[in-house]
N, C-alpha and C positions, 0 to 999 in steps of 0.2 A: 504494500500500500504506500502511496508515495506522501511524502511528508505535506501536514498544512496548517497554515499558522494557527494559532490558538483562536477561538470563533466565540461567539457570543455576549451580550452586556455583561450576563453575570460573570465573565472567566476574565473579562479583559480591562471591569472595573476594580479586580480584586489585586492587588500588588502582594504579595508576600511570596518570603522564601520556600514555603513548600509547594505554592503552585508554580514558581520557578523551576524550580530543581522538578519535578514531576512531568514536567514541560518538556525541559531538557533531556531523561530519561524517555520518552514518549518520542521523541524526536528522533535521537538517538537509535534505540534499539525496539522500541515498543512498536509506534507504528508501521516501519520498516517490513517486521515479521509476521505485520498481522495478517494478511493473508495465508501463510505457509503455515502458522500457527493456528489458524480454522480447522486446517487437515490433519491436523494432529494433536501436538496436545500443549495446555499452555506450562512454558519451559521455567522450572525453578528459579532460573537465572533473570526473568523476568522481577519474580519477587524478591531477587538479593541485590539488584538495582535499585528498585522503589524503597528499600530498608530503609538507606540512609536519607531517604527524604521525609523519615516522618510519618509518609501517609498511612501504613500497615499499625500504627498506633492511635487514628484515628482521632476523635476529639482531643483533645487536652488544655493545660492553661495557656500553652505557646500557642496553638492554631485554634481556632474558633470554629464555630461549626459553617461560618460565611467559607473560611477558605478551605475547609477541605470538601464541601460540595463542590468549592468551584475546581480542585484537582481531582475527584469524581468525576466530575464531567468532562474534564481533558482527556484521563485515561480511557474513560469510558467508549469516548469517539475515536481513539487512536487503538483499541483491542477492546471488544466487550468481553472476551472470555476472560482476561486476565482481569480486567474490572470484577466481573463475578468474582473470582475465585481471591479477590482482593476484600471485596464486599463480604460476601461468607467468613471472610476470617474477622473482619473487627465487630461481630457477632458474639462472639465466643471472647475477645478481650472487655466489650463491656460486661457480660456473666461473669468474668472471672475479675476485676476490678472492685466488684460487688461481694467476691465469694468470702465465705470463712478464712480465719488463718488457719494454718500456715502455709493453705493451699492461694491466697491470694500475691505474700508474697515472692512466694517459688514460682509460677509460673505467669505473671502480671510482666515483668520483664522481658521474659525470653517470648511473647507474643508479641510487645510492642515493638521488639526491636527487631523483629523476623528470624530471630535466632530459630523460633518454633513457630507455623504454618498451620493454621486451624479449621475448622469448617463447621459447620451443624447441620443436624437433621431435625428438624423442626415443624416443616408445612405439614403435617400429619395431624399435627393437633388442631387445625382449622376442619378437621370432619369431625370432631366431638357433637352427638356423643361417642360417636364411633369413637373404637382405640384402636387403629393401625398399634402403634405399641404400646404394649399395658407395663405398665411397674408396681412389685409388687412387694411394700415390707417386709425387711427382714430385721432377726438381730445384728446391729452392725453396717446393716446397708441395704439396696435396694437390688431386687430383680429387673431386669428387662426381657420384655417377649415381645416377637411381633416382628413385625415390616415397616421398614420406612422407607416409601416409594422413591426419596430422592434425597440423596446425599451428593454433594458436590465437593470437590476435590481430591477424590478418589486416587491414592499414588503423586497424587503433588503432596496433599498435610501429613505433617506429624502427626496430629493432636483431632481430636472430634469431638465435638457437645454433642450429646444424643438427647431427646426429650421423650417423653414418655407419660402417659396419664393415669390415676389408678381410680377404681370403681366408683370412690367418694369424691371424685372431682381435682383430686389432687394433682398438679403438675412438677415433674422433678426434671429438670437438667443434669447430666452429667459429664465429665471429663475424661476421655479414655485416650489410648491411644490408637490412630488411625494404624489398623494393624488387620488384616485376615487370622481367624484365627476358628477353634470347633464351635466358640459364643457367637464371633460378629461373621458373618460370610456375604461378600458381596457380589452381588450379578454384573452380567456382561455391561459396559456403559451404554447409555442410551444413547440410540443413533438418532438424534434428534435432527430438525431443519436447520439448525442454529446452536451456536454454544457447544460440540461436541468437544472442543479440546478443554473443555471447562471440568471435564470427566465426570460426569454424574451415575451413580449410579442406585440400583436398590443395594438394599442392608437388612437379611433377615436376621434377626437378633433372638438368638437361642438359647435362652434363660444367663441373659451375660449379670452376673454378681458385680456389681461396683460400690467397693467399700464407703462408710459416710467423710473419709477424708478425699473422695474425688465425686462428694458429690456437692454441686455451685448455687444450687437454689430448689427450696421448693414453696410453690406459690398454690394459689387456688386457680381454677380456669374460668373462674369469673374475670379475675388481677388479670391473669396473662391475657385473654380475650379484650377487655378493653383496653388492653395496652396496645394488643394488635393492632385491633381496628384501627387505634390512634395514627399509629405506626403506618398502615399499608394506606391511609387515607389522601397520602401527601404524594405529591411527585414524586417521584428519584431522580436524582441529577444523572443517573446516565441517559433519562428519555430528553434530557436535553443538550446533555453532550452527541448522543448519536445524531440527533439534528441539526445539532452544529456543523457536526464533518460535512452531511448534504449541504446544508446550505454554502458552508465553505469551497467547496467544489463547483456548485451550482455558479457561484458569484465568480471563478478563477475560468469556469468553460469559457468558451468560443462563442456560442449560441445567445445574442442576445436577448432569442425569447427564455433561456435557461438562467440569463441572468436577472433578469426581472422578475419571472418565479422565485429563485432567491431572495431578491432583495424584499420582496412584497413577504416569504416566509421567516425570512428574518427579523419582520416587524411583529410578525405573529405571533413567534417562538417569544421573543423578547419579551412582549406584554404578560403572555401565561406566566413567565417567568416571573420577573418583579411582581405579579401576585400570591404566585404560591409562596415563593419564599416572602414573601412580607408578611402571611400568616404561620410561615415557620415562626420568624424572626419574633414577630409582636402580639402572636394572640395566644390563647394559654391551649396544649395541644387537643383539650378534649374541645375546644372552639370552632366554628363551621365546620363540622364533618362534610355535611353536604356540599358544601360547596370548593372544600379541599378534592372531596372525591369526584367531583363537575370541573377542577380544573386538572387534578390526573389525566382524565380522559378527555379532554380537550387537549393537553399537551401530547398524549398516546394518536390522536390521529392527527397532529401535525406533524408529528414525527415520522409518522408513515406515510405521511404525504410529501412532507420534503424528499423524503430515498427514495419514493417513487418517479418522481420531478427530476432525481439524478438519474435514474433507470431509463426514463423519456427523454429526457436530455443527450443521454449516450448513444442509443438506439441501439442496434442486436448486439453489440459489443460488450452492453451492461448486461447481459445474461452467460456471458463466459464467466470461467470460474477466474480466471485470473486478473479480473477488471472489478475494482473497489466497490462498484455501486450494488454489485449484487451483494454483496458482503453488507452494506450496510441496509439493504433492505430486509436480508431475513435479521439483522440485528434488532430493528424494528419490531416485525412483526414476534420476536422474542418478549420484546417487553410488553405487549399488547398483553400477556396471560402469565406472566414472572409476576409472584403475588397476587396475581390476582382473585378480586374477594367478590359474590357474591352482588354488593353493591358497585363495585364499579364494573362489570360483566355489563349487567344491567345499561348500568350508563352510557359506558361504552358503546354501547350496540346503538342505544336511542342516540348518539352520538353520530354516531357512523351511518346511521338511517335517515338525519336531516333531512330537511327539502334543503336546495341550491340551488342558486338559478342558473336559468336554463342559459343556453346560447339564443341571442337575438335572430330571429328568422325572417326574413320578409313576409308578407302576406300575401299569400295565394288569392288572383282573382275566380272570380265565377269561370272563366273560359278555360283553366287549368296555367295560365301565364302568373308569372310573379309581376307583384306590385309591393311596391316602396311603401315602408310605413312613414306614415307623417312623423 
């Protein structure tokens, strides 16, 4: 994929040194590989790059949560797969930030600094009451049983949060090591449209014992469920970094009708922006649900309509494998259903079913001839 400058209000108002340095990295080796890393799988050496800048640590008192969306969103349009499997890991450093000692501070360090590589399996608990995986009290520690249809970073992480729910409603986190073993056994990775080197796979979990010092949290699924919702309600800065790269390219083409697509979705993109995040920023997170999850999926179909606008723009060329626009349109349509909840499905759809207007036609007289509209 060939290198393009950093694209959007939000990336290009933000000055600091970890969206620098991330930049830099992205430029460097990240985007470069993104294509060849679609085919295969995303390379370690990606995340002992991005170490030293920070971003694998996530919030803190040095970065703010303004700039590491906005290095979210750079990575995100220069490799979504490595963005996932960068995302899935500071999952697991907020759980363990929070955990008991002495488990918080043995392993709080060697996750922010990339020394150790993390992931979770988690969506499972949005079918409660179903329990893909149940856990089950013990003395000393908790059982896991069950299936967890999608675990990501499969042979990139160390380390895995597994989650698990038990009969009374309870929800447990826990710490293990990303390892095959007669407890944890994972399936072949899914050969998905999109994200395949992200490695995802299932994880049947065969009565795996994890003692109470590796385990980070246990809450109620009423707690985790609204935190969810809170959680999945909001954009993600990758559906605006992936929109970025379109548009970035759109505006760099030849095709002046490819560039005015651009420039007209680049006012688009911008505006959703400075709204979602200004109810990041100012409003408290259990605040307009509905209308956090009205600007998701309003930012989810101009996302997909930018990479489509780069796929028309190119013409049969953007449907080869080795020409960036197709890459960035199944990136796209990844994020259309990555988290996704019920209510914004929904949305979505009423979204993407709008009326638009039509194309201006002339008016057909009685004799079958066209006539001019006034």
């Amino acid at each position: 994929m060939s290198a393009c400058p950093v694209g959007g209000a939000s990336v290009t108002s933000v000055s600091s040194t970890l969206l620098g340095a991330v930049d830099q990295v992205c430029r460097d080796r990240i985007e470069p590989a993104a294509l060849a890393v679609d085919g295969d799988v995303v390379p370690r050496s990606h995340l002992d790059a991005l170490a030293p800048t920070g971003l694998l640590a996530g919030v803190t008192a040095r970065t703010g949560a303004g700039q590491v969306r906005a290095a979210h969103e750079r990575l995100a349009g220069a490799c979504l797969s490595t963005w996932f499997v960068v995302a899935q890991h500071q999952m697991p450093v907020q759980f363990v930030r929070a955990a008991p000692e002495p488990l918080r501070s043995a392993v709080t360090p060697l996750l922010e600094s990339g020394t150790t590589i993390s992931g979770i399996a988690f969506s499972h608990l949005r079918r409660w009451p179903h329990r893909p995986v149940e856990v089950e009290r013990l003395p000393g520690g908790w059982r896991f049983s069950g299936s967890a249809p999608w675990y990501t970073g499969w042979g990139i992480n160390d380390v895995m949060v597994l989650a698990g729910a038990s009969p009374d409603g309870r929800v447990v986190f826990a710490l293990v090591p990303a390892e095959a073993s007669e407890r944890v056994r994972p399936g072949a990775p899914l050969d998905t449209l999109a994200m395949t080197a992200a490695r995802t796979v299932p994880l049947v979990l065969d009565g795996l014992v994890v003692p109470d010092d590796g385990i980070l949290a246990v809450t109620s699924m009423d707690d985790w469920a609204a935190t969810d919702g809170r959680k999945t309600a909001n954009v993600s800065p990758a559906v605006f970094g992936v929109a970025d790269a379109a548009v970035q390219r759109l505006l760099g083409g030849q095709e002046g009708a490819g560039q005015a697509a651009g420039t007209a979705l680049r006012a688009a993109v911008d505006e959703v922006r400075r709204e979602a995040y200004d109810l990041l920023d100012n409003a408290e997170p259990h605040q307009q649900l509905d209308r956090r999850v009205a600007l998701r999926a309003h930012a989810l179909r101009l996302c997909v309509e930018a990479t489509t606008a780069l796929v028309v723009s190119r013409g049969g060329r953007a449907l080869v494998r080795s020409d960036d626009a197709q890459l960035l349109a199944r990136w796209a349509l990844f994020l259309t259903v990555q988290a996704q909840t019920p209510a914004l499905r929904a949305e979505l759809l009423a979204t993407l079913a709008a009326p638009r207007p039509g194309p201006t036609r002339p008016a057909v007289s009685p004799r079958g001839g066209r006539a001019t509209r006034p």
